[in-house]
ChimeraX commands (.cxc) that place a marker at each C-alpha (Angstrom):
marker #1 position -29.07,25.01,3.67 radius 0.5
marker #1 position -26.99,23.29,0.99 radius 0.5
marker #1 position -23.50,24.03,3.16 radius 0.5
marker #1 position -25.46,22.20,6.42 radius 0.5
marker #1 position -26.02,19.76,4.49 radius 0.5
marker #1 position -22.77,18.80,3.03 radius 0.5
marker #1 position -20.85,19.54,6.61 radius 0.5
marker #1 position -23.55,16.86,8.17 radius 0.5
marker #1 position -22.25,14.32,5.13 radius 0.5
marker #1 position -18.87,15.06,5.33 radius 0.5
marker #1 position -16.22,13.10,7.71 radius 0.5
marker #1 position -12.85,13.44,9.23 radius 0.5
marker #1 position -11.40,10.81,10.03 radius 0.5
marker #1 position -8.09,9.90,12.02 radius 0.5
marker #1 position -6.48,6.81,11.58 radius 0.5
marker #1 position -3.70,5.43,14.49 radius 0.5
marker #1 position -1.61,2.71,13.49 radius 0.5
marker #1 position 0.46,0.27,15.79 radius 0.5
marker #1 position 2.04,-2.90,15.59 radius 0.5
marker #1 position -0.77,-3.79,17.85 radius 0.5
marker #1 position -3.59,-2.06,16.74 radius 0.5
marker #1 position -5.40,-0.19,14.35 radius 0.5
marker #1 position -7.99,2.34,15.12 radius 0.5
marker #1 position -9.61,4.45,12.89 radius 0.5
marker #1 position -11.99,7.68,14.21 radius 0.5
marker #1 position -14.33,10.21,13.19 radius 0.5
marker #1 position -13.70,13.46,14.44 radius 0.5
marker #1 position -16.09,14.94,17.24 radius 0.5
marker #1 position -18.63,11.86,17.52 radius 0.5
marker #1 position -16.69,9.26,19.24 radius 0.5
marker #1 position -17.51,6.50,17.11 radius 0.5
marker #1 position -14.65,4.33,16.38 radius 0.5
marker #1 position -13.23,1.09,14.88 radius 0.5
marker #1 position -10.28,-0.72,17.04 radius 0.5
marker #1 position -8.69,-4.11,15.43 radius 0.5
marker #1 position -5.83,-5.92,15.96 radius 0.5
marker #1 position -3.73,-5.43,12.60 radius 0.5
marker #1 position -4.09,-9.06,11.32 radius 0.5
marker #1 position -5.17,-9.87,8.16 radius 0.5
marker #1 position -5.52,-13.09,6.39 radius 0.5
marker #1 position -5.52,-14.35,2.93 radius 0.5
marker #1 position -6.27,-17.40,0.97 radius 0.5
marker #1 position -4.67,-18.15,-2.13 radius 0.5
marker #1 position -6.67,-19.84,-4.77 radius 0.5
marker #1 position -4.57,-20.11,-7.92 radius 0.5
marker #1 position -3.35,-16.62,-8.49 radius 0.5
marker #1 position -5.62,-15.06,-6.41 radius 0.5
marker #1 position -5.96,-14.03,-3.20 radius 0.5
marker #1 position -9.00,-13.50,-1.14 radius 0.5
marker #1 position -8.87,-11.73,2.06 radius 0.5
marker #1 position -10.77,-14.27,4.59 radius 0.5
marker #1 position -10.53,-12.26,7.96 radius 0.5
marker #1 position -9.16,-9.20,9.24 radius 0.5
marker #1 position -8.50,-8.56,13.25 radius 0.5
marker #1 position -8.35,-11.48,16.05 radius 0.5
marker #1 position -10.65,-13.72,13.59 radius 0.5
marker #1 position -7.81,-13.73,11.03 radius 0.5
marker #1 position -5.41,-14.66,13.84 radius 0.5
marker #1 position -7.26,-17.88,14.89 radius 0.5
marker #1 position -7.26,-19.24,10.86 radius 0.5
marker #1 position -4.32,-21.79,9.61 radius 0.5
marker #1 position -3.91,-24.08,6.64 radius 0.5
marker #1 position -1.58,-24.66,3.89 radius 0.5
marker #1 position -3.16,-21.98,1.57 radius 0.5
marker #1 position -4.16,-19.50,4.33 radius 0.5
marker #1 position -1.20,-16.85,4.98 radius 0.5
marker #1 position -1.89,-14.64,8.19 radius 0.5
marker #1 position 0.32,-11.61,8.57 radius 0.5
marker #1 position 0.55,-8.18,10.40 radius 0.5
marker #1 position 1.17,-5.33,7.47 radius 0.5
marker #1 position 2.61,-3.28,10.40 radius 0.5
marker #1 position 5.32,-5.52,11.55 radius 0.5
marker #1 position 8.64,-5.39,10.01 radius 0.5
marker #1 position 11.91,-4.54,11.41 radius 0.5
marker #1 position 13.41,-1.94,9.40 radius 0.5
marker #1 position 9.83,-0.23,8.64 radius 0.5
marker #1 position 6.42,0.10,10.00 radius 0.5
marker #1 position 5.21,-0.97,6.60 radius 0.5
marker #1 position 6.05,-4.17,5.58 radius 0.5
marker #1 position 3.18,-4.97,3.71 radius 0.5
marker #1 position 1.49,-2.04,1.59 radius 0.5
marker #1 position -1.14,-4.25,-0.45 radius 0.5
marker #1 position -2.16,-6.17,2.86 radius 0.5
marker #1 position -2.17,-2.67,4.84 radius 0.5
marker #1 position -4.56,-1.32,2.07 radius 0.5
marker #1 position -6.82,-4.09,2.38 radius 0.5
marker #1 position -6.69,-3.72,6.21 radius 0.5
marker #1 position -7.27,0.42,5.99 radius 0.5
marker #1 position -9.75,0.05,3.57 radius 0.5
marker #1 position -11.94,-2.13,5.35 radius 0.5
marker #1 position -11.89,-0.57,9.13 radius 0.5
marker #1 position -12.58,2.74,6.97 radius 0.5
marker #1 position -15.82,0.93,5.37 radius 0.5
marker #1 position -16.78,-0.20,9.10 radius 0.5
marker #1 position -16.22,3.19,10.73 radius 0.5
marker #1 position -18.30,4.56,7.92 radius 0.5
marker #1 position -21.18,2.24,7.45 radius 0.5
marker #1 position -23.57,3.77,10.05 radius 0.5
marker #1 position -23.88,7.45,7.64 radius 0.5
marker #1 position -24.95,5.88,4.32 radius 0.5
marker #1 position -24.61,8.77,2.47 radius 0.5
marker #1 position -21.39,9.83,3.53 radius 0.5
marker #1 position -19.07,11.82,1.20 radius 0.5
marker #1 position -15.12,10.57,0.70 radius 0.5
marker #1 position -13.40,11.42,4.20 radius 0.5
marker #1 position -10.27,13.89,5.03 radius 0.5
marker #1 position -7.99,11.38,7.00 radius 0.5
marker #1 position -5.22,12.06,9.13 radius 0.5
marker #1 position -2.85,9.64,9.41 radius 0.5
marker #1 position -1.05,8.86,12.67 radius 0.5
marker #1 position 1.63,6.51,12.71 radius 0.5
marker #1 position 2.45,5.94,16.50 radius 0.5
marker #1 position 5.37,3.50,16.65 radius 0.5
marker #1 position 9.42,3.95,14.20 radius 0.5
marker #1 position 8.43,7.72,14.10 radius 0.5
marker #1 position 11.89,8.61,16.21 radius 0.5
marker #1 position 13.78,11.44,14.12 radius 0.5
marker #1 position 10.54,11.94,12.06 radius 0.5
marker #1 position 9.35,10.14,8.83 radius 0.5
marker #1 position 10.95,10.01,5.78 radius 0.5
marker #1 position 9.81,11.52,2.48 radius 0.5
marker #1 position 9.07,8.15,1.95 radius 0.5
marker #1 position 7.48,6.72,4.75 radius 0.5
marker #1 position 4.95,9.84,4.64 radius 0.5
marker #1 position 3.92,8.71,1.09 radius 0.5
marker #1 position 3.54,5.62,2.13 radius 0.5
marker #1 position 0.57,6.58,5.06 radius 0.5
marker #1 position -0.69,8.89,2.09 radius 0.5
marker #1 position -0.87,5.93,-0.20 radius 0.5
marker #1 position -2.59,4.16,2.14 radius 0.5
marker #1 position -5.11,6.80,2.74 radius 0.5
marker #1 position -5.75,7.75,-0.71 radius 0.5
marker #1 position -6.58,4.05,-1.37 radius 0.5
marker #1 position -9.03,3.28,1.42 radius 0.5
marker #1 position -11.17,6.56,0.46 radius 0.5
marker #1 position -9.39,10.19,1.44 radius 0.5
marker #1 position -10.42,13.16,-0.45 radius 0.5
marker #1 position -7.81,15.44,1.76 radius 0.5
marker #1 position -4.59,13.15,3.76 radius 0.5
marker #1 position -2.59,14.59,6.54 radius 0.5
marker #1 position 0.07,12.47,7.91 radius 0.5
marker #1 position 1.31,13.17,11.80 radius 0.5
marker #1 position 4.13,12.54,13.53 radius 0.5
marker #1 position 3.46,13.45,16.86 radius 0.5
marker #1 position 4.52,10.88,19.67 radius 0.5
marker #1 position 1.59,11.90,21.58 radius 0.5
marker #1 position -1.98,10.96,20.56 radius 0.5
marker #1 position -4.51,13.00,19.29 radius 0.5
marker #1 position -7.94,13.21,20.72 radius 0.5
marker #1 position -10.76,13.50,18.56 radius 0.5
marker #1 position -13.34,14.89,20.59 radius 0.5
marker #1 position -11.07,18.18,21.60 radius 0.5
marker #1 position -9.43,18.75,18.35 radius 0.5
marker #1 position -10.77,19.14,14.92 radius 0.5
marker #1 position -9.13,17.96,11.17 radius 0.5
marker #1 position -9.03,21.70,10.23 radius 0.5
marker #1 position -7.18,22.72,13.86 radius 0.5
marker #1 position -4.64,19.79,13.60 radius 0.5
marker #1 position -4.29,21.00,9.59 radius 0.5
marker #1 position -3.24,24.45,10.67 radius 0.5
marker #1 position -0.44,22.94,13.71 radius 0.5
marker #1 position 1.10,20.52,11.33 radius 0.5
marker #1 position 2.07,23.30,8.31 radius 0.5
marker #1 position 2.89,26.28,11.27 radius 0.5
marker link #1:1,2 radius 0.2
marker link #1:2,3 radius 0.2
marker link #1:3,4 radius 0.2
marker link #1:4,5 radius 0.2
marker link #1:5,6 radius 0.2
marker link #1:6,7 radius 0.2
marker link #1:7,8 radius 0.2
marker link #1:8,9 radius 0.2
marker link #1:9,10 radius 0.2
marker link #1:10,11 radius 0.2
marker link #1:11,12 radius 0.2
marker link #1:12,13 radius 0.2
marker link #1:13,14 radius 0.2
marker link #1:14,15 radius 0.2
marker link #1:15,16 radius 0.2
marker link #1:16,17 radius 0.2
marker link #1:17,18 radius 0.2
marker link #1:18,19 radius 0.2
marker link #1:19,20 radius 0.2
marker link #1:20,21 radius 0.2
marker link #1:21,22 radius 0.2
marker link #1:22,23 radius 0.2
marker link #1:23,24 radius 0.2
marker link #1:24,25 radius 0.2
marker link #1:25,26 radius 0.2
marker link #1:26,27 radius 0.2
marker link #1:27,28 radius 0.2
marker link #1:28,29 radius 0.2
marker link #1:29,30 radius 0.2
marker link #1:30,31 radius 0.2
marker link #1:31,32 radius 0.2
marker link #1:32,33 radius 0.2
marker link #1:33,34 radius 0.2
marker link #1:34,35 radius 0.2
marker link #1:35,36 radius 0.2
marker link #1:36,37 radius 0.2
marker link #1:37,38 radius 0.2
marker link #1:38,39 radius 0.2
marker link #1:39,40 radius 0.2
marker link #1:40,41 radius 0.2
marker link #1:41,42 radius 0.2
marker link #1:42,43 radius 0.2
marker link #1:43,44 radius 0.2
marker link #1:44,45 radius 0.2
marker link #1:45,46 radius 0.2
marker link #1:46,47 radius 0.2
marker link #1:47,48 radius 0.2
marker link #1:48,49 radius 0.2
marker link #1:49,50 radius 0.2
marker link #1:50,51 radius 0.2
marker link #1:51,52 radius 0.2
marker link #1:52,53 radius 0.2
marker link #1:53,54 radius 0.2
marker link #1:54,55 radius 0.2
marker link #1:55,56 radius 0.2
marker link #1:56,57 radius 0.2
marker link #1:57,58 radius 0.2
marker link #1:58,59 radius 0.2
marker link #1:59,60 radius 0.2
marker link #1:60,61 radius 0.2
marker link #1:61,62 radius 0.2
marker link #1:62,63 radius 0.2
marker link #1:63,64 radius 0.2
marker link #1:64,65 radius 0.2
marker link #1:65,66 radius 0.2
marker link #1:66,67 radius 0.2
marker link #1:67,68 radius 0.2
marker link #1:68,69 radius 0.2
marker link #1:69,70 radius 0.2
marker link #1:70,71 radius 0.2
marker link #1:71,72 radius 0.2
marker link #1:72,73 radius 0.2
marker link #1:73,74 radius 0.2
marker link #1:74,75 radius 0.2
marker link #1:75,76 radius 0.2
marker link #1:76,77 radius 0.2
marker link #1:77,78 radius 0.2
marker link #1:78,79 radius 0.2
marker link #1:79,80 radius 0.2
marker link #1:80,81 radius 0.2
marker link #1:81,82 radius 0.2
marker link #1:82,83 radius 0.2
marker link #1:83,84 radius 0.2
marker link #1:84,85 radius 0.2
marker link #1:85,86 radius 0.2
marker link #1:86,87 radius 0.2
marker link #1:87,88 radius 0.2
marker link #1:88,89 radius 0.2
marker link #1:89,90 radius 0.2
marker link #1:90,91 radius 0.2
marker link #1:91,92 radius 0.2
marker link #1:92,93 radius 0.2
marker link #1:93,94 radius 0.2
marker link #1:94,95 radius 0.2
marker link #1:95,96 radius 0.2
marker link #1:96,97 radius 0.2
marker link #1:97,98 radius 0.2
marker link #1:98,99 radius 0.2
marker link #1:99,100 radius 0.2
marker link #1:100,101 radius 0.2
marker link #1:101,102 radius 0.2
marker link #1:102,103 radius 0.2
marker link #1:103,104 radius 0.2
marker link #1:104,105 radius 0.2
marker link #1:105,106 radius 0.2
marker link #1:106,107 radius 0.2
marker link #1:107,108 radius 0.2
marker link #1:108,109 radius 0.2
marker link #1:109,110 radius 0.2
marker link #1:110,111 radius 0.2
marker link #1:111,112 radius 0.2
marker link #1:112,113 radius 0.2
marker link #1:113,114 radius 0.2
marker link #1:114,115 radius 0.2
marker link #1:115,116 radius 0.2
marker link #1:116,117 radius 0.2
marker link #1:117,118 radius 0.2
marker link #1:118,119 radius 0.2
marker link #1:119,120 radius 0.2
marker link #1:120,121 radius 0.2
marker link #1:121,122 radius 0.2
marker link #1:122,123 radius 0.2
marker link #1:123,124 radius 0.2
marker link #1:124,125 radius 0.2
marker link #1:125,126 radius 0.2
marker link #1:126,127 radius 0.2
marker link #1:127,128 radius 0.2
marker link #1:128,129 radius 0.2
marker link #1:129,130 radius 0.2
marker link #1:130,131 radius 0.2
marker link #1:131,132 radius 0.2
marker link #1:132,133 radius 0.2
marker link #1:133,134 radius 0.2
marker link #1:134,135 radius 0.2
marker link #1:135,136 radius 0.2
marker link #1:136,137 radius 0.2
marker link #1:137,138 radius 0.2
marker link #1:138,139 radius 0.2
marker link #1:139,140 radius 0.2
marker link #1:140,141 radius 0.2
marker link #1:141,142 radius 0.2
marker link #1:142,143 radius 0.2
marker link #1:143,144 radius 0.2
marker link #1:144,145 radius 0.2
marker link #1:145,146 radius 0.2
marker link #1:146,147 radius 0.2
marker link #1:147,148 radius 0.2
marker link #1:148,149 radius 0.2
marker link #1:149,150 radius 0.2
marker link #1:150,151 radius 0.2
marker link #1:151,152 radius 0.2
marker link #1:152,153 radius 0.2
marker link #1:153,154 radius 0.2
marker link #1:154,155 radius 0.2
marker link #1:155,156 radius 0.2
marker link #1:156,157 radius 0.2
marker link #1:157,158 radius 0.2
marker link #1:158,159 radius 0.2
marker link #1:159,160 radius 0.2
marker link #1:160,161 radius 0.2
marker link #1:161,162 radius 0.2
marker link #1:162,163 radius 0.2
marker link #1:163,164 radius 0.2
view
């Protein structure tokens, strides 16, 4: 009884970054968060509040309002971390907010776009980091160039592929 219970509050979670879009999924329901990877900020002194995240963030402008993509740089798919977090954290909370009692999720990160040659040591921490901060109990990063579909493939199966 108690194990049903905790595998019905329990989530997995995979997360797909692109320059062009972030989508985060649970595992085996379907349910899904897509957004463009925009985020903006005000800055009010020394502080700075995020305003908007997706297309909405896109469409705001003034002199104290900085819009940026976290996963656009040249010489890495991070360019941003504390943006990116802000970004993970809150397509995490929306993918989540529909199972109220939910327990921290196992995420697998994807990173679909610079992965030629494989990630760096770095680069894997990185997606970790990220993880870790919007939530993970348990973080996997891939590196596949294909995508993974969540509806044919579990957290545990993709867990036992990635350290064969």
């Amino acid at each position: 009884m108690a194990l049903s219970l905790l595998q019905k509050l329990h989530r997995d979670l995979l997360v797909e970054l692109s320059v062009k879009q972030l989508s985060v999924q649970i595992f085996g329901t379907g349910e899904r968060v897509e957004l463009s990877p925009y985020i903006a900020i005000e800055t009010k002194g020394d502080k700075n509040i995020v305003l908007a995240v997706g297309d909405k963030a896109k469409s705001l402008a003034g002199s104290n309002i900085t819009v940026l993509n976290p996963f656009d740089h040249k010489r890495s798919f991070v360019g941003n971390f504390a943006y990116a977090e802000k970004l993970l954290q809150y397509a995490v909370r929306e993918v989540l907010s529909n199972h109220r009692f939910a327990i921290s999720p196992r995420i697998v990160m994807h990173q679909l776009e610079k992965v030629e040659g494989g990630l760096t040591d770095i680069e894997e921490r990185v997606l970790k980091e990220l993880a870790m901060v919007a939530g993970a109990r348990e973080v996997l990063v891939c590196n596949q160039n294909t995508r993974i579909n969540t509806q044919h493939t579990t957290y545990s199966e993709l867990k036992k592929q990635l350290s064969a």
